[in-house]
C-alpha positions, 0 to 999 in steps of 0.5 A: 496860548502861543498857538493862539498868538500866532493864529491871530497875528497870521489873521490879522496878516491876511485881514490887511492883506500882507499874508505871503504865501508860496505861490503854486506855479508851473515854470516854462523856460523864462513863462510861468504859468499861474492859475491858467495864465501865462505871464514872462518871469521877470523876477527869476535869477536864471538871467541866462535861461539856463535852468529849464534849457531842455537841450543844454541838460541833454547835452551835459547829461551825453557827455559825461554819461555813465561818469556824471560829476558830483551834483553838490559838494556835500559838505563845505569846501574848506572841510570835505567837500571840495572836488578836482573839478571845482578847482578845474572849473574855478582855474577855466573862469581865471583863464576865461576872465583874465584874471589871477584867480577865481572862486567859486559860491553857491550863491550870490548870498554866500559870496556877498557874505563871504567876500566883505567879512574876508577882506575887511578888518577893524582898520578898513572902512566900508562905504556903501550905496544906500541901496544895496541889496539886503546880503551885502548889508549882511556881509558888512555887518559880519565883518568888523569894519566901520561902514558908512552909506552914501546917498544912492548913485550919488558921486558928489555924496561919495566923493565927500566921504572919500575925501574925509575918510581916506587919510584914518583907514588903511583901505577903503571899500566901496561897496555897489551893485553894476545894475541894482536889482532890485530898482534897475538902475545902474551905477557909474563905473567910470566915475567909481574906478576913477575914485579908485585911482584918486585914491590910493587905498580904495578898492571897489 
């Protein structure tokens, strides 16, 4: 009967034309190849090209040789799995950054829903754009801040927010993207530091 179900609703899916499929692709540095025709990957995370960089894993797998460093932690950090050279890598980054410290995520996921949830409490309140990505609604919603959303990129709608909130939280955070990933735009950063300076319990 279930089997049934689930048949139909994957029929009726493909009838409308919303069945998703993984797609069987051949991946070329930053060109995918798909049924024969080769088409520039504009959807990839490996923004810098790193991943298929033939020359740069010749060159890590020269260095270490017969002494490779683990390939994945094994187990979460905060059990068993943290390693010297992660805490290595982490005090590189602050160093490189200018910056007091640094942590390290397995993905952007993970830090977005791992940040949120450990800053914020029931005393903070969350102020984010309408069009942030899905993980860091996900981070919101795992910690026990109240949160609001504010109209996209719009200073004007943010800044009445602020205006009307800052005096009930001990901080707010506004929550945004630099470059929205999934549109493109990107957001005033002078404008929403300044909001940070305005006002004295705001982190960004």
């Amino acid at each position: 009967m279930a089997y049934n179900f689930f048949s139909q609703a994957l029929a009726q899916l493909k009838q409308d034309g919303q069945l998703r499929q993984l797609p069987r692709l051949e991946h070329s540095g930053k060109w995918i190849v798909r049924d024969g025709k080769t088409m520039l990957n504009m959807s990839s995370n490996d923004y810098l090209g790193l991943a298929n960089d033939a020359q740069l894993r010749e060159q890590f797998l020269q260095k270490y040789q017969q002494n490779l460093p683990h390939f994945t932690s094994s187990s979460s950090r905060l059990l068993t799995g943290s390693f010297p050279i992660y805490d290595e890598f982490e005090q590189l980054l602050a160093q490189r950054f200018q910056r007091q410290a640094a942590l390290l995520f397995n993905s952007g996921y993970h830090a977005n829903i791992g940040i949120l949830p450990a800053v914020a409490d029931k005393k903070t309140l969350i102020i984010a754009d309408k069009l942030v990505h899905a993980s860091l609604i996900d981070g919101i919603r795992l910690s026990e801040a109240k949160y609001l959303r504010y109209r996209h990129n719009d200073m004007a709608h943010l800044a009445d927010l602020l205006t009307k909130h800052h005096q009930d939280f001990e901080r707010i955070i506004i929550v945004t993207e630099s470059l929205f990933s999934m549109d493109g735009d990107d957001a005033d950063l002078l404008q929403l530091v300044a909001f940070k300076q305005q006002f004295g319990n705001v982190l960004l």
